[in-house]
N, C-alpha and C positions, 0 to 999 in steps of 0.2 A: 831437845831430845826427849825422845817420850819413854818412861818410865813404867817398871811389868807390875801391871794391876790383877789382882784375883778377885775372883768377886763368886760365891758361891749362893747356891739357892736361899741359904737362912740370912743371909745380907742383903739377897737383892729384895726382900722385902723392904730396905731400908729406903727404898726407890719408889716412885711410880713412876710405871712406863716410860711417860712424856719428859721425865729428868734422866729417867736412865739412857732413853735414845738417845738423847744430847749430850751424853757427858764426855764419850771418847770414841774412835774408829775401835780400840778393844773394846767398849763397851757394848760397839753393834754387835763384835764376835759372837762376846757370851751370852747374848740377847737370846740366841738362837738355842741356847741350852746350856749345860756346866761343863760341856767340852771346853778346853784352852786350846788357844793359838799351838801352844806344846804338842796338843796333837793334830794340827794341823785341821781342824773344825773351823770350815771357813761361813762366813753370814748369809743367808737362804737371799734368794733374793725379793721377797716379800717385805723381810728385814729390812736390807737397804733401799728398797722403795720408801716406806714407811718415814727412814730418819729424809730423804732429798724430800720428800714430804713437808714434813716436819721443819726444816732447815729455809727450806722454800715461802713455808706460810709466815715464820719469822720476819724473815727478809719483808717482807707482804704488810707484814704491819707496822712496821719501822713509819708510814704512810698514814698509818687509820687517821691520826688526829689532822691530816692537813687540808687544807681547805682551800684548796686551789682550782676544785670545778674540773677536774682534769680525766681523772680515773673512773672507767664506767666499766662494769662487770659485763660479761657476756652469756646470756643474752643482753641487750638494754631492757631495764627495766621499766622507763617509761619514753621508748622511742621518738625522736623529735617527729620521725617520718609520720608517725599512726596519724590517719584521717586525711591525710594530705593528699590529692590530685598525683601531680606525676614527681614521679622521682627518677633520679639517675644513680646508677652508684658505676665507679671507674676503679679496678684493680690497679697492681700494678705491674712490672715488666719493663724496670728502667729505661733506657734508647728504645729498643724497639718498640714496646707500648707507649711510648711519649710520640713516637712519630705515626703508629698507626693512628693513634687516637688525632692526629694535626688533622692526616688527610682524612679518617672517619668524621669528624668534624667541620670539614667541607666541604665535603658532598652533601652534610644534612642543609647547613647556613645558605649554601648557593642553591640551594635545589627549594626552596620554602618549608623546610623541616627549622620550625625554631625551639631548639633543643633547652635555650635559654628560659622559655616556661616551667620551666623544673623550681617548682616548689621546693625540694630541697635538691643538693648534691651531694653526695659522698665519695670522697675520695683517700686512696691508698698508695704513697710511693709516687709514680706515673700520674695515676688519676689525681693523685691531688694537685698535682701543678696543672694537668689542664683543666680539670674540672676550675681551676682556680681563673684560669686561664678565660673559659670559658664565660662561664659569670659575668668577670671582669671588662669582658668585649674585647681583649685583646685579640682574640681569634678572627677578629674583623679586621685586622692589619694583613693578617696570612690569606683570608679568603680574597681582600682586593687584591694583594701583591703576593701571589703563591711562590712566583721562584725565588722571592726573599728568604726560603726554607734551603735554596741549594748550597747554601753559605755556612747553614747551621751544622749541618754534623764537623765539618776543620772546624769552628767554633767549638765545638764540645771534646773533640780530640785534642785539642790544644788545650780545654780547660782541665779536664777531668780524662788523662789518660789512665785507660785498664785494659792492657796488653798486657802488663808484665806487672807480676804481684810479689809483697817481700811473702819470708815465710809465717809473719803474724795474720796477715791477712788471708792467707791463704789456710792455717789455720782453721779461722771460725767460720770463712766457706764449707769446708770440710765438715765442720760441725752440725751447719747448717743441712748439705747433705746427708747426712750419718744420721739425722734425727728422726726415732721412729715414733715421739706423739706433741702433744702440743700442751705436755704439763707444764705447770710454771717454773718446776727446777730445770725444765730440758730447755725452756725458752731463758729463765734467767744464765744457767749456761752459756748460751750463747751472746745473750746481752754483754756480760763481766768480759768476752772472749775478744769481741765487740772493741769496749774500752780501751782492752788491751791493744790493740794492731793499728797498725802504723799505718791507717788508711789516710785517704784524700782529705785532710783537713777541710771539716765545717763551712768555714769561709771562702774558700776557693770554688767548694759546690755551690754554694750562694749566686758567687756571679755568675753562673753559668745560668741558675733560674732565673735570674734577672732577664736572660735573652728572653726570655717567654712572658716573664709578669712585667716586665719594663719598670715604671716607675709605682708601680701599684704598691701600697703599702699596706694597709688591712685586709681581712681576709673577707671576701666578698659576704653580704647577705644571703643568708641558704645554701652555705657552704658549710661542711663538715668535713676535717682533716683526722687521719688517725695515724696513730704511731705507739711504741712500745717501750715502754720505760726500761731502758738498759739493766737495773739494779735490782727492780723486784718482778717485771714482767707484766706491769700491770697491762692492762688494753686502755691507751689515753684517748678521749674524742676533742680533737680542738675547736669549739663553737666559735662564732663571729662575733661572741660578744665578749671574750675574755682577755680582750686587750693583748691578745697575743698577733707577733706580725705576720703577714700572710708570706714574707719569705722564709724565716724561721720555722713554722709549723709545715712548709712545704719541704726545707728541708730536713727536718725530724723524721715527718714520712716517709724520704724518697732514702736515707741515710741506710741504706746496705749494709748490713754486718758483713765487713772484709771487703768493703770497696769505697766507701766513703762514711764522714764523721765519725761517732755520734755528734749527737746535734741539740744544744742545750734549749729546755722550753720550759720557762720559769726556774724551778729549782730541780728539774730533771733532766737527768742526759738518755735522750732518746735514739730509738734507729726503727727500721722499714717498719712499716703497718701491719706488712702481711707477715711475720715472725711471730706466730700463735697459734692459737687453734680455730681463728677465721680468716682466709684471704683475703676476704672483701668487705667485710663487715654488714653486712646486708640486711642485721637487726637492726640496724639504726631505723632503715626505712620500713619497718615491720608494722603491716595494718595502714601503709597506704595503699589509693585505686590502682594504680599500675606502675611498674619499674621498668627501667633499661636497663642491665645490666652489662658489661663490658669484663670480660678477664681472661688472661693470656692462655690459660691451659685449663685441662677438666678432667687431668687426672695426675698422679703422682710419679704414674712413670715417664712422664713428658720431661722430666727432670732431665734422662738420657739424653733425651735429642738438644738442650740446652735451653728449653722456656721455662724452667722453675731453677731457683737459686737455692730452695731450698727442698725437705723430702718429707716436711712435715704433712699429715692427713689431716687437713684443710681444706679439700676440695671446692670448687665454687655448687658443683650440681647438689651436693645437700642441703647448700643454703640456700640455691632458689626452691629447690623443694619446701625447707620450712618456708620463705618469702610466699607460697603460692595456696601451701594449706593453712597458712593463713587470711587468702582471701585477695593476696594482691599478683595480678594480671601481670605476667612477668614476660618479656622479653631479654634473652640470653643470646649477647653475641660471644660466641669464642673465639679468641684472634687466629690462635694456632698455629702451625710453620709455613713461613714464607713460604708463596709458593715455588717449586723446583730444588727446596732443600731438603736435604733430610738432619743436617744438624747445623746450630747456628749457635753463636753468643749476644745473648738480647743486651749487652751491655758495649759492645763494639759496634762505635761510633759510624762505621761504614755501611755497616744495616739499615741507617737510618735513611739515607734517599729510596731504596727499594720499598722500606715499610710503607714512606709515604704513599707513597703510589698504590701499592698493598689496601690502605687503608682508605684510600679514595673510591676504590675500583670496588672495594667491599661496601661502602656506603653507597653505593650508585645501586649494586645489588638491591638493596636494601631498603630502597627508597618507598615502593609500593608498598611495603608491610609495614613499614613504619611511620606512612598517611597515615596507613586505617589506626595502628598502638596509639600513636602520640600526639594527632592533630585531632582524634576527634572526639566530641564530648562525653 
């Protein structure tokens, strides 16, 4: 029960700022001046900014001292990508980015596009399983045996259905959508919201990556996974060398707030990549010679039509902007809507044989301009 506090100018000297924010929701009231609740003087919203601020940066440093190699600020501050030849970075877009990116990835393999030259990869969600995928060589199972893929979506509806959601889940979708920046209390928000919902258990999503990494256990060389620290929001980058497993960090990535996990990675429980204020993470590979880039939408209102999960202002096109005045030669594919639709759900299982195809027929497109990008010196 909370108890009626008064607190007047000659006392709140007894304060500084930074204690007085924090000490109670009446504390923010009279923050704003010596009105009381009594008269109904409600907190400016600069006020309340300031304390989910303040509350935010807390939660934030509960972290400083650990040492896990996990947590990388954004921008990166010292990019793995800088100086590097080619790079790739892969958004995400659950099923339906998982499947464009199969057959985008076989039209380059089968056609003498070896994509696999990629000095590094970045991957988010989607991209990290195939980016992981990729690497890995598993994608040379699909490109000899393509209809082996007509099997996988009743595989994935049967693993991981999302037709019908409780109302927890449904929830921190909502939140997701609702969100209008990319600060860490609006992202930790969603993380706690996250926790809370009764989504797809961890492990269940596991085996469904399995379909795609088979028995792969570490996470490829020149692969970089991202994800989001459910509790304080940090941006985590999984490198290949921190002994973390390449299914775990794939699904930390791909773990949707309100559709699956979170997704424990060392002492953090994580979810999607792109839940922040970068989609794709594209600093990673900042200051190297040229980038692929890959991401499902390129603007915020594609939300409507059903290719973003969430309504955060993340766009991909300001990152390759910084990627390009930085000096690196960027190629941007954007998936975009199936063609003949006007609205879809990139998380239903039955999308996924069209994307393929979708995503074949755009790499065949694609083939001539990305001889001249990415085969030649």
């Amino acid at each position: 029960m909370v108890t009626e506090l008064t607190i007047n100018e000659s006392n709140m000297n007894l304060f500084s700022r930074r204690n007085f924010l924090k000490s109670s929701t009446i504390g923010v009231a009279t923050a704003v001046g010596t009105q009381s609740f009594a008269q109904n003087q409600n907190p400016s919203k600069k006020v309340i900014a300031e304390v989910k601020a303040l509350g935010a940066k807390e939660i934030q440093e509960t972290t400083a001292n650990w040492d896990d190699g996990l947590a990388h600020p954004i921008p990166y501050k010292s990019p793995p990508g800088k100086d590097k030849d080619r790079a790739i970075v892969l958004g995400g877009g659950s099923e339906y980015m998982s499947s464009f990116l199969v057959g985008y990835f076989h039209a380059m393999l089968s056609n003498g596009i070896d994509l696999r030259l990629a000095d590094i990869v970045v991957g988010t969600s989607a991209g990290a399983v195939l980016g992981s995928a990729l690497l890995g060589s598993r994608l040379d199972l699909f490109s000899a045996e393509f209809n082996l893929l007509a099997d996988y979506p009743k595989i994935m509806a049967k693993l991981v259905p999302t037709k019908k959601f409780s109302p927890s889940q449904e929830r921190v979708m909502m939140m997701g959508l609702n969100a209008k920046d990319g600060k860490p209390d609006t992202i930790q928000a969603i993380g706690h919201a996250a926790m809370a919902a009764k989504s797809i258990p961890s492990e269940k999503f596991q085996t469904n990556i399995k379909v795609f990494l088979g028995d792969m256990k570490s996470i490829p060389q020149k692969m970089y996974i991202t994800t989001i620290d459910c509790y304080t929001a940090e941006r985590l980058v999984i490198a290949p060398d921190l002994g973390i497993s390449v299914i775990d960090a794939c699904a930390a990535s791909a773990s949707a707030p309100g559709v699956t996990g979170p997704t424990w990675v060392k002492d953090r429980v994580c979810m999607d990549g792109s839940i922040g204020s970068t989609e794709t993470h594209c600093d990673i590979v900042a200051g190297s010679k040229r980038a692929l880039v890959v991401a499902l939408a390129d603007t915020i209102k594609q939300e409507k039509q059903g290719l973003r999960l969430n309504h955060l202002p993340n766009t991909i096109l300001q990152e390759v902007k910084k990627l390009e005045a930085g000096g690196t030669k960027t190629k941007l594919v954007i998936v975009g809507m199936l063609p003949g639709r006007k609205t879809m759900s990139v998380v239903d299982p039955e999308i996924m044989d069209p994307a393929i195809k979708f995503g074949y027929e755009r790499g065949i497109q694609d083939l001539p301009e990305m001889r001249l990008f990415w085969m030649s010196d």
